[in-house]
RODO-2510 file (C-alpha; in nm, 4 decimals, decimal comma):
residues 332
     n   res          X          Y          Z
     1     x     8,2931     8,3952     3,4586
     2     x     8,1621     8,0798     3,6177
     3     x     8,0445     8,0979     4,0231
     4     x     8,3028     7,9351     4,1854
     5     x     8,5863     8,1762     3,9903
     6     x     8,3957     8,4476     4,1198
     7     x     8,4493     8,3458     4,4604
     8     x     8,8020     8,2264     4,4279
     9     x     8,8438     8,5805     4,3157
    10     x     8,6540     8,7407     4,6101
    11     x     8,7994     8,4823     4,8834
    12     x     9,1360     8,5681     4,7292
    13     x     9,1014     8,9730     4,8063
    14     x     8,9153     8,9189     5,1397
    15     x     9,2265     8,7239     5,2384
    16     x     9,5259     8,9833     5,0838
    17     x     9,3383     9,2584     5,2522
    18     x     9,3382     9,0466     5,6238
    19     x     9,7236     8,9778     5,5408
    20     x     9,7650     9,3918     5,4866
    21     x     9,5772     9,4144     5,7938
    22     x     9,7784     9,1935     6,0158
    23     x    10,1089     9,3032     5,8478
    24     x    10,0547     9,6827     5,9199
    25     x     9,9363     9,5346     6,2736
    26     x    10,2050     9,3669     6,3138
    27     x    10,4700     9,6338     6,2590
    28     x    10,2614     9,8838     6,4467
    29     x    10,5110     9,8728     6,7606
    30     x    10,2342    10,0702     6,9370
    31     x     9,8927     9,9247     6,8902
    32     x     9,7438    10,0512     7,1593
    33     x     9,8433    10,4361     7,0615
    34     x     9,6399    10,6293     6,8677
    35     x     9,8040    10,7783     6,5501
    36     x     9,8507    11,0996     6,7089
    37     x    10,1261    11,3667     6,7219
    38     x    10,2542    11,1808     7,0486
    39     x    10,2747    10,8308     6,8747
    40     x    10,4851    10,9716     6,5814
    41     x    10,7135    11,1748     6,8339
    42     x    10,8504    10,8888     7,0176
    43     x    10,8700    10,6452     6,6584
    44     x    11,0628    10,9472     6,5111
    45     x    11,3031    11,0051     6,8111
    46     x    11,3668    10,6391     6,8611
    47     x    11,3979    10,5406     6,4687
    48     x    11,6557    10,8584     6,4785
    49     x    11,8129    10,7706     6,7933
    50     x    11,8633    10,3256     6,7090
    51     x    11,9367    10,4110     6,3361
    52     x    12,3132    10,3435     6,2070
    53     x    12,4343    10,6154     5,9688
    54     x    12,1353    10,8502     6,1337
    55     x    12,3465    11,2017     6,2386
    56     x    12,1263    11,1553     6,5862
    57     x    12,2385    10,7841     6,6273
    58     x    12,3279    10,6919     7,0216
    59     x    12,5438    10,3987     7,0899
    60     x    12,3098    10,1556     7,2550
    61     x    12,5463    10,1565     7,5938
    62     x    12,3814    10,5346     7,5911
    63     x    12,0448    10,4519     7,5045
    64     x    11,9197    10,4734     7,8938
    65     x    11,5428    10,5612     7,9355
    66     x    11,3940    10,6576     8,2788
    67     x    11,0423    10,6037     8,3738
    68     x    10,8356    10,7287     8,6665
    69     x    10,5861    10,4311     8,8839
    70     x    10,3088    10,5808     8,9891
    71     x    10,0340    10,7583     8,7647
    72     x    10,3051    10,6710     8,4631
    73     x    10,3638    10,3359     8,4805
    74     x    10,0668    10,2233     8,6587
    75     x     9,7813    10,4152     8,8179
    76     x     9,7865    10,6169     9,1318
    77     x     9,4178    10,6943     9,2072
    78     x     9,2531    10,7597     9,4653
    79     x     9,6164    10,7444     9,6566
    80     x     9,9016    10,5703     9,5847
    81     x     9,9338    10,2173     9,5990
    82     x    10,2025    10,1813     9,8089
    83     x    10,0093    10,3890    10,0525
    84     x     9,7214    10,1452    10,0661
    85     x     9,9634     9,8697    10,1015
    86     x    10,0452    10,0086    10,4557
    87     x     9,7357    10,1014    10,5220
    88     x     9,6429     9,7201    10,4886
    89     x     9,9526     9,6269    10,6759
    90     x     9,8022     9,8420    10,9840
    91     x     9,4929     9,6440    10,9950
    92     x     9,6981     9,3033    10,9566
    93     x     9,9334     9,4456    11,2448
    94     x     9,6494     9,5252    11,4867
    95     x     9,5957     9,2709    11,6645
    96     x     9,9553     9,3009    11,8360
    97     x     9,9293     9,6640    11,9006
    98     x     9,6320     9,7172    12,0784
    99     x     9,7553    10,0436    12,1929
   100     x     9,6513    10,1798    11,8669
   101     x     9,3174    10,1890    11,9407
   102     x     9,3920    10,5027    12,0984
   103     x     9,7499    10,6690    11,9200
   104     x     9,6476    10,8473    11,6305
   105     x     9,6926    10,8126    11,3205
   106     x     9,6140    10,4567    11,3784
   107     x     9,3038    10,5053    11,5635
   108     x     9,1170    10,6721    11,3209
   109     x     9,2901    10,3933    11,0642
   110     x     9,1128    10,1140    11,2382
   111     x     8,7868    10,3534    11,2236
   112     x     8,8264    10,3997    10,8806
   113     x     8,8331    10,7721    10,8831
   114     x     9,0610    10,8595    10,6241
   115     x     9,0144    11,2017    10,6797
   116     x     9,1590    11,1942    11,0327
   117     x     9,4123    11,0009    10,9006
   118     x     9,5173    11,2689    10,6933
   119     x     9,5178    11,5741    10,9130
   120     x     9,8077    11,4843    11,0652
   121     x     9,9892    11,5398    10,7189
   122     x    10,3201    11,3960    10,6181
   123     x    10,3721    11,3211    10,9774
   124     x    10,0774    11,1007    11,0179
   125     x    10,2088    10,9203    10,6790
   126     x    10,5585    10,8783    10,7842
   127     x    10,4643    10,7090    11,1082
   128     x    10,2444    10,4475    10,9200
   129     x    10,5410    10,4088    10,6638
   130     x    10,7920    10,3198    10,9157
   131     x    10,5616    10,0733    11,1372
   132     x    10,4632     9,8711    10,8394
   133     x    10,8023     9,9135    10,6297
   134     x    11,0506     9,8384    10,9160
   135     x    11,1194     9,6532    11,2016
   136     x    11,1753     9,3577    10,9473
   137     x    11,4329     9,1803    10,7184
   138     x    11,4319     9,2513    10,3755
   139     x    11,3658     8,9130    10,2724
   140     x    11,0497     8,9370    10,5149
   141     x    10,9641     9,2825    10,3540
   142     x    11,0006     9,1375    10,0164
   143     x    10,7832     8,8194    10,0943
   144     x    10,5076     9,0539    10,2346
   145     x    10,4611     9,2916     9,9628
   146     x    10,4708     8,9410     9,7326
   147     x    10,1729     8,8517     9,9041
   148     x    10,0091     9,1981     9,8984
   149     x    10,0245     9,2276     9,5590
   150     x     9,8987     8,8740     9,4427
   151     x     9,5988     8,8963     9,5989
   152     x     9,4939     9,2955     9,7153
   153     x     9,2679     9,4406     9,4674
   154     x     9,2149     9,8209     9,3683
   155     x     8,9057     9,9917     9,5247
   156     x     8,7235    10,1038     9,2368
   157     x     8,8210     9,8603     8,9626
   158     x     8,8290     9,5446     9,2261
   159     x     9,1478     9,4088     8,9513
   160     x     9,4704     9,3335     9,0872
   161     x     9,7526     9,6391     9,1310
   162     x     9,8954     9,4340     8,8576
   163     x     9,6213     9,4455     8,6177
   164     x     9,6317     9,8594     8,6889
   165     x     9,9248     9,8945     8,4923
   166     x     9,8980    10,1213     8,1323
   167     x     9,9317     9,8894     7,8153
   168     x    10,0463    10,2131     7,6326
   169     x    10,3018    10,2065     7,8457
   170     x    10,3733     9,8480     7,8614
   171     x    10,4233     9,8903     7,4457
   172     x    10,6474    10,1577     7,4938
   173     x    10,9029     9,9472     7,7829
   174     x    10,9062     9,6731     7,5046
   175     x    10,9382     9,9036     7,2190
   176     x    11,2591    10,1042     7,3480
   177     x    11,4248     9,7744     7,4521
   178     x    11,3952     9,6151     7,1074
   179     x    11,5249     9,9254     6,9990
   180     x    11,8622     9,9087     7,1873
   181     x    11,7411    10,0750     7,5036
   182     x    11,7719     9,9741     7,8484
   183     x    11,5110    10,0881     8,0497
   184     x    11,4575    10,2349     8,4244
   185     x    11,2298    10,2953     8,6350
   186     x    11,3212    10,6152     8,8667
   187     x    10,9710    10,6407     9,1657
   188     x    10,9112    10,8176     9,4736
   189     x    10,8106    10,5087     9,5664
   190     x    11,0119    10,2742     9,7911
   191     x    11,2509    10,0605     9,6248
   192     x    11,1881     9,7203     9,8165
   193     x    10,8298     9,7702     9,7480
   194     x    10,8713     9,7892     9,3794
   195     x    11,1556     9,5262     9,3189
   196     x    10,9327     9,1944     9,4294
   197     x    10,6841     9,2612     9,1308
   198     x    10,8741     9,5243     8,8531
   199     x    11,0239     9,2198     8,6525
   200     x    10,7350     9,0691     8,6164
   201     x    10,5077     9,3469     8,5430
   202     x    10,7168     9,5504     8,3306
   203     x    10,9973     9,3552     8,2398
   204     x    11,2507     9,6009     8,4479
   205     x    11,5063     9,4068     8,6879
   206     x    11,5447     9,4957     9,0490
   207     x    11,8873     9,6046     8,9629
   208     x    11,7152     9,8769     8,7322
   209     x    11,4756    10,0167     8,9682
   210     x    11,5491    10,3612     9,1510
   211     x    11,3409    10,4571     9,4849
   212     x    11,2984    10,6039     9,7771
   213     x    11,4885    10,3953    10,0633
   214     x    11,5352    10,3332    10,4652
   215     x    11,8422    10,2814    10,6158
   216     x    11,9728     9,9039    10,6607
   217     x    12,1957     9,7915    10,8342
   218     x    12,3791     9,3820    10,8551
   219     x    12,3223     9,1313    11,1678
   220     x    12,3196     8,7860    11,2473
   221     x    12,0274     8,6394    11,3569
   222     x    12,1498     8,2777    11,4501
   223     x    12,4914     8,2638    11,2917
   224     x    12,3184     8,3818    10,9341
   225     x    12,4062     8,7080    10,7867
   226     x    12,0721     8,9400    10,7427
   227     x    11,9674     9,3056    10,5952
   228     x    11,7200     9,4437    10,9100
   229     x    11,5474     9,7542    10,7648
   230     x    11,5534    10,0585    11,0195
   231     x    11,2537    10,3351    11,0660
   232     x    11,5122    10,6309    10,9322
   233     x    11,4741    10,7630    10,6052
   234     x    11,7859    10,6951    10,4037
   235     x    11,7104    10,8668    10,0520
   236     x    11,3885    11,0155     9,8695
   237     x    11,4034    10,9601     9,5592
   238     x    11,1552    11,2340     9,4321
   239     x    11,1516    11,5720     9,2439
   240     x    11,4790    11,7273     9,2878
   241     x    11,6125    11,3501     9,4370
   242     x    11,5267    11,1918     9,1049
   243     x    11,8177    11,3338     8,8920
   244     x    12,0723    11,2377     9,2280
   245     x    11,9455    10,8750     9,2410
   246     x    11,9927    10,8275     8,8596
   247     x    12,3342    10,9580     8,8930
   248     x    12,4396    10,7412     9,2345
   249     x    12,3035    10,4120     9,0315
   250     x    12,3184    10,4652     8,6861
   251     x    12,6106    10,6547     8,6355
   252     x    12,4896    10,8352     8,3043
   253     x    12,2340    11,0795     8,2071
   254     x    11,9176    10,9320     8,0500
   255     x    11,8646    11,0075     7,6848
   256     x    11,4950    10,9916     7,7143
   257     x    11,2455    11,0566     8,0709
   258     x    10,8797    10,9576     8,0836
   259     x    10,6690    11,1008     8,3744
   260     x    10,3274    11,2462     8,4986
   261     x    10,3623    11,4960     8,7600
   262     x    10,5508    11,7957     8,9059
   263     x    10,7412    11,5379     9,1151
   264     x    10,9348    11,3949     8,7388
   265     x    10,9853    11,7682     8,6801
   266     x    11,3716    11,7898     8,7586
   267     x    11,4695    11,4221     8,5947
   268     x    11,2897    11,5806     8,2733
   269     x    11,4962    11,8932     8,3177
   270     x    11,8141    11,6896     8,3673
   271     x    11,7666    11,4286     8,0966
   272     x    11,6779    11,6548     7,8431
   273     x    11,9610    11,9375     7,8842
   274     x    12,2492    11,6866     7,7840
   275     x    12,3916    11,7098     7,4511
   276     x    12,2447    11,5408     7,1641
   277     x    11,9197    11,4278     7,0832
   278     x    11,7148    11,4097     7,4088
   279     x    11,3115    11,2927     7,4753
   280     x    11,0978    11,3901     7,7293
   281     x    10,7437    11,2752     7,7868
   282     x    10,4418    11,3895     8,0111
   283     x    10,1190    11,1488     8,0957
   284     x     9,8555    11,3779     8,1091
   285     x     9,5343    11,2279     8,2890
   286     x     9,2318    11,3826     8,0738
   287     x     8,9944    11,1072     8,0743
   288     x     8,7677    11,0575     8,3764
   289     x     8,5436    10,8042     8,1659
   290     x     8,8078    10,5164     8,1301
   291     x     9,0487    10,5904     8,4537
   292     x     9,1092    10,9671     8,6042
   293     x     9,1033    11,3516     8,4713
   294     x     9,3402    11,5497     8,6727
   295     x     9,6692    11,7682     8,6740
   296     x     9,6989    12,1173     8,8245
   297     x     9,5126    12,0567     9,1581
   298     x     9,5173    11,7216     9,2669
   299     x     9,6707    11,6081     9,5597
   300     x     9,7714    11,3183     9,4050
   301     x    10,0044    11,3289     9,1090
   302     x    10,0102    11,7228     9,0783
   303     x    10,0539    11,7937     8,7253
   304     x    10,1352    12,1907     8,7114
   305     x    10,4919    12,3732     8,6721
   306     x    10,5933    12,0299     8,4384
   307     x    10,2912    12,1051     8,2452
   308     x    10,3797    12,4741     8,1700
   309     x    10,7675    12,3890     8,1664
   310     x    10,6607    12,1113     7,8400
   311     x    10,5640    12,4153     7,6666
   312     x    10,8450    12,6186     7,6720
   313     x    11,0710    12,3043     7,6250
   314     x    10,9240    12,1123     7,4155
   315     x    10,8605    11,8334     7,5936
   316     x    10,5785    11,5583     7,4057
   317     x    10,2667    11,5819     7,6713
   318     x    10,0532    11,2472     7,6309
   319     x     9,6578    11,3651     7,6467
   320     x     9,5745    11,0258     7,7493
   321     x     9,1899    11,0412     7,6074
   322     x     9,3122    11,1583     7,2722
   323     x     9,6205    10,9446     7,2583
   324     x     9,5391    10,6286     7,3611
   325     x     9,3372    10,3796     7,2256
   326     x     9,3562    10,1503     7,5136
   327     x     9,4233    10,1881     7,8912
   328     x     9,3950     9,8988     8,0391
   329     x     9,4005     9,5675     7,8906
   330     x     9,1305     9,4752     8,1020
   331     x     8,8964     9,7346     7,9102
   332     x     8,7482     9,6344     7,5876
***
């Protein structure tokens, strides 16, 4: 066989063998998921779930999937993001509240003792909350946290709050929805702190985003019709509030519920007791090289009685170092 034949013959094979490869990559609607128990749990219950003629098929008005914010969705370490946001908005405010100096918590804000921040407990953190998330309308509140979050950057990683986000997870929003599904997010968090950025981010509208809320109330400030958010607590949307807020907005029960911590415990236990097929989904944090190891003891995200209680049910727990390939798409 003449030269050149041979390497007609060997270009050919080098370039069916980078088609395979970017076939199977293409149709891997998971890439960043190692091929792991997890991976084939969700492919299995959504193929079963989207499948016409499968005995498990749900009609795609029923196809609703939940998903927790913080430490599921995007990271929550060292605190919660939200929680840094109005710690920044203290230090903005400041300068008009010179009495702070001297009012806990704020005084040991502006000293930058967390720690005496934090002995006044969920007191302390309530009082911050409703200084820096009140007082306001909410298209002031929305144009504030629009400005936090393009430009505030995470402690450790110095990226964006957007660029903290799991591409796992990012895969799996866009996987469900080309699968019939619409998707949900269901946080702790506050609700007008989420719906400036979730589109964007995740590709969930404001109009699909469950949280924690104040009370508002209608005015008009020179002849034009406002919403003034109040310092009261209206709802929190959070462990045993989860499964409430999905039923005052959504209406139906989820057929599938993604979460991290003993907070997602209840919308877990309430999506997956309805009839037919059901999914539910832990993020376990087991890898302190590439982001965070922690569960039963941390103060943040508490991973414990959801842990045990996706034993007994059955539940698929994510063990992020084993499972996923990538974290963030920052990381190489």
């Amino acid at each position: 066989m003449r030269p050149n034949n041979k390497l007609s013959i060997i270009s050919f094979v080098v370039l069916a063998f980078a088609l395979t490869a970017a076939v199977a990559g293409a149709q891997d609607p998971l890439p960043s998921w190692n091929d792991t128990a997890s991976k084939k749990a969700i492919i299995t219950f959504v193929g079963d779930v989207s499948r016409e003629g499968s005995p498990n098929y749900v009609t795609p008005a029923e196809r609703i999937a939940t998903f927790d914010n913080d430490g599921t969705l995007w990271a929550e370490q060292p605190m919660y993001f939200q929680l840094i946001f109005a710690l920044d908005r203290v230090k903005a405010l400041a300068p008009k509240h010179p009495e702070w100096k001297e009012k806990e918590p704020f005084a040991s804000l502006l000293k930058g003792d967390m720690k005496g921040v934090l002995a006044g407990g969920e007191k302390s953190i309530a009082e911050i909350m409703m200084v820096t998330h009140a007082g306001m309308t909410t298209a002031e509140f929305e144009k504030i946290v629009q400005d936090w979050i393009a430009t505030a950057k995470h402690p450790k990683t110095g990226r964006l709050y957007t660029e903290m986000v799991y591409r796992p997870m990012l895969e799996l929003l866009a996987y469900l929805r080309a699968n019939g599904f619409k998707t949900y997010i269901v946080s702790g968090g506050g609700v007008e702190f989420m719906r400036p950025w979730a589109e964007k981010v995740y590709g969930i509208p404001p109009e699909q985003v469950i949280g924690s809320s104040i009370k508002t109330k209608f005015d008009l400030r020179d002849d034009k019709p406002v919403l003034v958010r109040l310092p009261e607590i209206n709802f929190v949307d959070d462990g045993p509030g989860k499964p409430v807020g999905i039923q005052m907005q959504i209406g139906r029960r989820p057929v599938a519920a993604f979460g991290n911590s003993d907070g997602d415990l209840q919308m877990l236990q309430w999506t997956t007791a309805g009839s037919g097929p059901r999914f539910g989904l832990l993020v376990h944090h087991t890898d302190a090289e590439r982001e965070w190891a922690y569960d039963r003891r941390s103060p943040i995200g508490k991973l414990d009685k959801a842990l045990n209680e996706a034993q007994v049910r059955g539940w698929t727990v994510v063990d992020v170092k084993k499972d996923w390939k990538t974290i963030f798409a920052f990381q190489k």
